[in-house]
C-alpha positions, 0 to 999 in steps of 0.5 A, a space after each residue: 322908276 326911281 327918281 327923286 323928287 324930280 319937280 324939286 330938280 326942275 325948280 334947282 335947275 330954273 334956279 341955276 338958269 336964272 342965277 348962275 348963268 343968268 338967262 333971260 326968263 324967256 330962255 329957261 322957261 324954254 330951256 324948262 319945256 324942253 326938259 319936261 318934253 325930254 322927261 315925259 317922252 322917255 318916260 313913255 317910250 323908254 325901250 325906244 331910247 334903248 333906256 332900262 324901264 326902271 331907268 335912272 339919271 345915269 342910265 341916259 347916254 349920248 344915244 338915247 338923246 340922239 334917238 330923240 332928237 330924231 324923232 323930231 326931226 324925222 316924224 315930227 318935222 320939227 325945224 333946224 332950229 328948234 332941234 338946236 333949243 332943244 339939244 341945247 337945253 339936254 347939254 344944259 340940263 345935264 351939265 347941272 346934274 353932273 354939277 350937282 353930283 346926280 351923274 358922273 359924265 354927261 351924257 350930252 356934253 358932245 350932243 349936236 342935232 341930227 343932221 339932215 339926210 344929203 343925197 350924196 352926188 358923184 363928183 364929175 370928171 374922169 382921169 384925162 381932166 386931172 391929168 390935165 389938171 397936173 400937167 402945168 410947170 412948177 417954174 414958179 414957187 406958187 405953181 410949185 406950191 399948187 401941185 404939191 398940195 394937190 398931190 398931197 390931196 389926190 395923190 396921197 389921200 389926204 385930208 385937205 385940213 390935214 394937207 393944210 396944216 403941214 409942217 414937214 415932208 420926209 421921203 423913203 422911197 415910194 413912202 413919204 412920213 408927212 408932219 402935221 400939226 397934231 402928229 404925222 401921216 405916213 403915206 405913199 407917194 409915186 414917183 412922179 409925185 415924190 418929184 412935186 413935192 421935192 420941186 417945191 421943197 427946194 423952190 421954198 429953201 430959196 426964200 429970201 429969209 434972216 439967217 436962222 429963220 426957216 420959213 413957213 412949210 406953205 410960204 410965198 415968195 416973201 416968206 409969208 405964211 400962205 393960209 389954208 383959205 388961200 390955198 383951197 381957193 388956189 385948187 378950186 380955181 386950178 380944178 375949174 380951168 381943167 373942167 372940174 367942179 369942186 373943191 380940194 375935198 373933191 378931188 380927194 373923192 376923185 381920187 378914190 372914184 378913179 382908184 376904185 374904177 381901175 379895180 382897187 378893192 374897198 380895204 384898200 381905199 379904206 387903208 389909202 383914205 384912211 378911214 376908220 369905218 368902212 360905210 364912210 366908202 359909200 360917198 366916194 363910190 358912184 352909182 354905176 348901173 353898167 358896173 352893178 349888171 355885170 355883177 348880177 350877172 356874175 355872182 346873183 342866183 337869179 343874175 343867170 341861167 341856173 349850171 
């Protein structure tokens, strides 16, 4: 291993701590162990932080400090809390490095503690209750606006921070070019849905506005702007009167369940949801033993008798 004067760039960065960003001593001297237990552990372990063994300063990537992270978490059991300090004080280290011309790019600029595993829970509720969940009457601007925006979550697929920053609908046929804020979303729409949305678009160009101002995309009947906390009480609200529990990201993932049970394969829902890897599927699919019988039976060596 090839560093250079290492307890010299500990006592420039304790310098830089206290100087520059003017930390409390208890701060860098926890900032400080840290650094050192990060030192010491890569030096032991180098080929399980997918490090070179004669590493250097920029050979340590995002990965590497993932890795140690978790290793605390995972077989140490550290706390929430202390992972923090300690993701806080790689950012912090190798912010200097870079500053001080050692590396190039940090490592660690983008560097969050390891979330904690969840066990992923099947959002409850079959079509008959969305179906009623959609059954009331756009006769007012704010029905209007509840069901376009939850077809723009269960019937388009998307986001509902996507669905909430929304600027602009354009139709062509069962296609529909969704303007948000930071781009646009071409998605489909049945024709069903394509009637909600335009019921709502013409609701809205009635309010009452000064000649030349347009009002905002999710609006009340005054013209104000409706925010997206609003909105996303409204559907939850409307999800629990039709017996569904959840919120707006929830029934997204109704969505793709009920797509997913008609028989819609993987790629598809991927395409839909837009989703750019397909381990991300595994949270909208629920576990159904029935379902993965019938494919034993079907397709495994052991699942049948033997032709």
């Amino acid at each position: 291993m090839k560093h250079r004067h290492v307890e010299s760039i500990l006592s420039d960065y304790s310098a830089y701590l206290q100087g520059e960003k003017r930390l409390a001593p208890l701060t860098v001297e926890g900032y400080l162990a840290a650094i050192g237990n990060w030192y010491r552990f890569a030096l032991g372990n180098a080929g399980r932080l997918l490090l070179p063994k004669d590493w250097d300063w920029p050979d340590v990537d995002k990965r590497s400090l993932e890795i140690y992270l978790r290793h605390f978490r995972e077989e140490r059991g550290w706390k929430d809390d202390s992972i923090r300090v300690q993701a806080s004080a790689l950012r912090s280290f190798f912010r200097f490095l870079r500053e001080r011309g050692q590396i190039k790019k940090s490592p660690a600029r983008a560097l969050m503690p390891p979330r904690p595993p969840t066990q992923l829970v099947a959002p409850e509720g079959d079509e008959s209750a969305v179906r009623k969940l959609f059954a009331r009457r756009a006769s007012s601007l704010g029905s209007a606006r509840l069901l376009a925006v939850m077809e723009l979550i269960y019937g388009a697929g998307l986001r509902p921070a996507q669905v909430y920053r929304t600027t602009g609908i354009q139709f062509d046929k069962a296609q529909a070019k969704v303007e948000t804020g930071d781009g646009s979303v071409e998605v489909l729409v049945s024709r069903a849905g394509q009637q909600r949305l335009t019921r709502y678009l013409a609701l809205r160009e009635e309010v009452p506005m000064p000649p030349g101002v347009a009002p905002p995309f999710w609006c009340d009947g005054h013209g104000r702007e409706v925010p997206p906390a609003t909105l996303g009480r409204n559907v939850a609200k409307a999800m629990e009167q039709a017996g569904l529990k959840g919120t707006a990201s929830t029934l997204r993932i109704l969505s793709a369940r009920h797509f997913k049970e008609r028989g819609g394969d993987v790629r598809s829902i991927k395409r839909f949801l837009g989703l750019k890897r397909m381990d991300a599927l595994e949270r909208y699919a629920s576990p159904d033993f029935k379902e993965l019988a019938d494919q034993f039976r079907r397709f495994h060596p052991r699942g049948g008798k033997p032709k």
